[in-house]
C-alpha positions in Angstrom: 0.0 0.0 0.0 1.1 3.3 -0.9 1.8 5.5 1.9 0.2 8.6 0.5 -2.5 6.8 -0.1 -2.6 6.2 3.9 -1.8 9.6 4.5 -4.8 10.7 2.7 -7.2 8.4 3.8 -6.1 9.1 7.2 -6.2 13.6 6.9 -10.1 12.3 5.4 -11.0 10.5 8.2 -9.7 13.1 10.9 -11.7 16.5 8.9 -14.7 14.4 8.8 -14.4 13.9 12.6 -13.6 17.6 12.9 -16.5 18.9 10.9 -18.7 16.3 12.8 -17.1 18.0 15.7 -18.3 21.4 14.8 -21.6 20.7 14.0 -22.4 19.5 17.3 -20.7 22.5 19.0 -22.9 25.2 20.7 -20.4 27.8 19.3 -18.7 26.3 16.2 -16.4 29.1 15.7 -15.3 30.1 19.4 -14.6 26.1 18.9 -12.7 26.1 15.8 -10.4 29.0 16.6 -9.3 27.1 19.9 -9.0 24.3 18.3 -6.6 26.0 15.7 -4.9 27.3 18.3 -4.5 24.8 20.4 -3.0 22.3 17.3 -0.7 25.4 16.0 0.8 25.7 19.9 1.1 21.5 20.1 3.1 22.1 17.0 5.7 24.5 18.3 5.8 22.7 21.4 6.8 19.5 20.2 10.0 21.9 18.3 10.5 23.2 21.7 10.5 20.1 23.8 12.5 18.1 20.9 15.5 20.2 22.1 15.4 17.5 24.6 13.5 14.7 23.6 15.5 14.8 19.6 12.2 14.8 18.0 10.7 17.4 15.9 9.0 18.5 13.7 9.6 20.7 10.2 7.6 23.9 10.7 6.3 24.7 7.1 3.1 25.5 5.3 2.0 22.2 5.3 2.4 21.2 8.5 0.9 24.6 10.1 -2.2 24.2 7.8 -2.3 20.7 9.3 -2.0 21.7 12.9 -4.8 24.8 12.1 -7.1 22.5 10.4 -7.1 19.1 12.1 -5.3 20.8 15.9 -3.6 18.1 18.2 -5.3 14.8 16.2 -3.4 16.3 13.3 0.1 16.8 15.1 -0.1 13.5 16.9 -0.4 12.4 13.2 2.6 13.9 12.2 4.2 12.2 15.1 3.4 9.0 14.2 4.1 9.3 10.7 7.4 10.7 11.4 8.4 8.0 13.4 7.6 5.6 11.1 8.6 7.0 7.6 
């Protein structure tokens, strides 16, 4: 299996959990911009902490978009996939 072909099926799956999310929320986009800014903080975090800890990960266009959209599902992700690839 092709791992884009993961990759994608696995970005589907968690913005069809994120949308689900939204819908449900009292206030969708109080909920959304907390939720982007909880993933984009995660993100630098991780850089911060893998001063120690050795992993990190690139901060680019992608992976901020990825961390906005999808939050802390989207870098723990990113984490996995980076371990493994």
């Amino acid at each position: 299996m092709d791992w884009r072909f993961l990759l994608i099926c696995v970005i589907v799956f968690l913005l069809l959990f994120f949308i689900q999310v939204i819908v449900r929320a009292k206030n969708p986009i109080k909920r959304m911009l907390i939720s982007m800014t909880k993933g984009v903080a995660t993100l630098f975090a991780v850089n911060i902490i893998g001063i120690f800890t050795g992993v990190t990960l690139p901060i680019s266009l992608l992976s901020l978009a990825i961390a906005a959209v999808i939050g802390i599902p989207g870098v723990t992700a990113m984490l996995i996939l980076n371990a493994f690839l």
